[in-house]
N, C-alpha and C positions, 0 to 999 in steps of 0.2 A: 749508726749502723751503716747509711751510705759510704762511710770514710772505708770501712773495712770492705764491704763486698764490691766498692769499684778503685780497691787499691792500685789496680793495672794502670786507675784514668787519673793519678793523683798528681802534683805539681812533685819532680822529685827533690826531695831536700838536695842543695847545693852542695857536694862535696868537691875534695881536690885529685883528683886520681892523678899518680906519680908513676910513669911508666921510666925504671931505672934497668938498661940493659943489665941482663947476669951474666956479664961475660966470662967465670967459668964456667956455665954450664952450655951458655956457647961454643969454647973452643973445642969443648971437649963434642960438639954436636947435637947435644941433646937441648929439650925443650925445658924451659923453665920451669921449678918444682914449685909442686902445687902444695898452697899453706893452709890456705881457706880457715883464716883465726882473725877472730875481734878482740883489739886491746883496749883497754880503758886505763888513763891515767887519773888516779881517784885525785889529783893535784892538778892537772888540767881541764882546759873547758872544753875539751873534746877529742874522740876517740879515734882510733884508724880500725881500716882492715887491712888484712895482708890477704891479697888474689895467691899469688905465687908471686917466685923470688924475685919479680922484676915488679909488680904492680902494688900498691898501695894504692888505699883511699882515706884519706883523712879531713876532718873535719865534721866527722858526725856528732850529734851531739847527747852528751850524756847518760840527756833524758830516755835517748834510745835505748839503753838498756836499762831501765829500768818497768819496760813493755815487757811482761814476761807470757808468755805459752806454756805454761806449765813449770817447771822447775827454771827456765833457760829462759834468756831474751830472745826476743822476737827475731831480731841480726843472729844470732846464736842458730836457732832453729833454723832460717832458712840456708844456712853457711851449711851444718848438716843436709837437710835434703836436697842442697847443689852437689854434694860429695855423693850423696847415697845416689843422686842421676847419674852420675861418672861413671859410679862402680858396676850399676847395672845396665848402662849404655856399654862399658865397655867388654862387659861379659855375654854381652846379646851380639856384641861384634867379635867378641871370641870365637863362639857358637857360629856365626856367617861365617866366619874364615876357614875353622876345621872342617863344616859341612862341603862346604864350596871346593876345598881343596881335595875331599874325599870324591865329591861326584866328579872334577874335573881326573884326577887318578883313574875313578873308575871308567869314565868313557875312553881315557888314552888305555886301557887293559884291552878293553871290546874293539879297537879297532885295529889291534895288531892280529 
């Protein structure tokens, strides 16, 4: 039970993270796309993830998916609730920017 409720304090498994420029999505300016997927090779002895188009991790192992949370592994689930923070970080900074932009409009109205 310790292993699970102090996961934050745990020794992390050793992986290799592969940072490979995407130099099309460089040139063209833009930031590299986001993958956020766990592959398993049922032929090797261990798995990657893909961050986005520039980042891998490999070297997990197996047994990691075999850790399941309901229907999904463990890697699986938290890959989801990194994506569902994005979407709703990103919609709460939607939300900041239209508000922002509306009171900044409204105060240049009121001082002409």
């Amino acid at each position: 039970m310790d292993l699970h409720i102090g996961y934050e304090t745990v020794e992390p498994w050793a992986v290799t993270r592969t940072d490979t420029p995407d130099t099309k999505a460089r040139a063209a300016g833009q930031a590299p796309k986001s993958v956020l997927k766990s592959l398993l090779d049922e032929n090797s002895k261990e798995g990657r993830i893909v961050i986005d188009s520039e980042t891998v991790l490999a070297g997990m192992p197996p047994e990691a998916w075999s850790y399941k949370l309901g229907n999904r592994s463990a890697l699986d689930w938290v890959l989801d609730q990194h994506k569902g923070r994005v979407i709703t970080l990103l919609a709460r900074v939607a939300r900041v920017s239209v508000e922002t932009v509306r009171l900044v409009e409204a105060l240049k109205g009121g001082l002409r």
